[in-house]
One Martini backbone bead per residue (centre of mass of N, CA, C, O) as a GRO file, in nm:
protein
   69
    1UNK     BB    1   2.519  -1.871 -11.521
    2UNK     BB    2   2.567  -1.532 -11.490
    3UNK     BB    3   2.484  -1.213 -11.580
    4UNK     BB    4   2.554  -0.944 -11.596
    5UNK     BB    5   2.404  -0.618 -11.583
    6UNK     BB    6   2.607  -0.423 -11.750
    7UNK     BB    7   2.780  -0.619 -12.023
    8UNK     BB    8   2.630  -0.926 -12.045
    9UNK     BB    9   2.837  -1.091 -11.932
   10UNK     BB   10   2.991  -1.341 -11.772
   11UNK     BB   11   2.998  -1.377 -11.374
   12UNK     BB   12   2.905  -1.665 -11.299
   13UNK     BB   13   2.823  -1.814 -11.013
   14UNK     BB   14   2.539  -1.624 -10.895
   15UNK     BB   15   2.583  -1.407 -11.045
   16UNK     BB   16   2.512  -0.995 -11.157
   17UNK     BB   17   2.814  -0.854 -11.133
   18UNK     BB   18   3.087  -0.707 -11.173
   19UNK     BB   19   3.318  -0.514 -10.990
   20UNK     BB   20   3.406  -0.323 -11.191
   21UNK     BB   21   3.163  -0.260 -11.338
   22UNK     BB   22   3.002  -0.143 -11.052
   23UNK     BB   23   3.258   0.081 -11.047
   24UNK     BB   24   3.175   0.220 -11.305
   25UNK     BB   25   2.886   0.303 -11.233
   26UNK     BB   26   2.961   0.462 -10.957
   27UNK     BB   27   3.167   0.681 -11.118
   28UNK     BB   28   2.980   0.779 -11.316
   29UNK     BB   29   2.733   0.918 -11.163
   30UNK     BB   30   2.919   1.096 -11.021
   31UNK     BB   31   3.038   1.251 -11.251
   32UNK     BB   32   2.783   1.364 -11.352
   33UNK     BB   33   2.660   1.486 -11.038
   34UNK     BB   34   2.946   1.709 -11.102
   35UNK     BB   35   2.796   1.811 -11.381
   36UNK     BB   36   2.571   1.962 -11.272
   37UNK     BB   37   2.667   2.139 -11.021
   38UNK     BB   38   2.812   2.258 -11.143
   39UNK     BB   39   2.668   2.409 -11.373
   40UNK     BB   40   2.433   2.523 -11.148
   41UNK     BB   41   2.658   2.701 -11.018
   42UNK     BB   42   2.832   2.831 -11.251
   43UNK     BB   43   2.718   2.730 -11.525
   44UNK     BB   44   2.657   2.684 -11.889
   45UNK     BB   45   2.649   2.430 -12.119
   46UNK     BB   46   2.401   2.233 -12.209
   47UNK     BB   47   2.515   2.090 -12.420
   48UNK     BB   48   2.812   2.010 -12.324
   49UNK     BB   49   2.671   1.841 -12.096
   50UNK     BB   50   2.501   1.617 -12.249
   51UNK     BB   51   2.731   1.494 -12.382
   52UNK     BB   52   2.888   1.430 -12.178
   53UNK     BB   53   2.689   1.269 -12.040
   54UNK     BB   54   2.671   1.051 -12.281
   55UNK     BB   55   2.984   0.942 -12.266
   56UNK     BB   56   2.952   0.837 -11.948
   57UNK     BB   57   2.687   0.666 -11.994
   58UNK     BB   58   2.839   0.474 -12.216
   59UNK     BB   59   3.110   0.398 -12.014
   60UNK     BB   60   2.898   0.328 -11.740
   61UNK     BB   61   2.605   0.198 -11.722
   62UNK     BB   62   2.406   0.416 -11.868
   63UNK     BB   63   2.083   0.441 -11.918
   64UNK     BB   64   1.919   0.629 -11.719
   65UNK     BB   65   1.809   0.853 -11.513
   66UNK     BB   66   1.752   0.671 -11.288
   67UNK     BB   67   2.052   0.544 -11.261
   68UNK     BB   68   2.107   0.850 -11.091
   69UNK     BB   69   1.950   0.790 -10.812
   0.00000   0.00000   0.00000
C-alpha cells in the first residue's frame, strides 16, 4: 500500500497520493504565486505577505520554497 507523499497517510494500491491531497497543493501554489503578485505589483506589507503565505503553505502541504516552482 503507497503512501500520500502530502498527507503521509494510506493512498492505496500503487499510489503515492490522493487526488484531493494534490488538488490542495495545487491550489495553495496558485494561493502564494497571486498573493506575491499582487504585493510586487501593488505594494504592501512584507511581514503580512509572509505570515500569509505561510498559513497557506501549512494548509496545503507546501513545504519549501522550491514546491512552488
Amino acid at each position: 500500500m503507497g503512501q500520500c507523499i502530502y498527507c503521509e497517510k494510506p493512498a492505496g494500491f500503487l499510489r503515492s497520493k490522493h487526488k484531493e491531497c494534490h488538488q490542495q497543493y495545487q491550489d495553495s501554489k496558485k494561493q502564494v504565486l497571486a498573493l506575491v503578485r499582487n504585493v510586487g505589483s501593488n505594494g504592501g506589507d512584507m511581514q503580512q505577505l509572509e505570515t500569509k503565505i505561510e498559513q497557506i503553505a501549512a494548509n496545503g502541504f507546501i513545504c519549501s520554497s522550491r514546491d512552488l516552482i
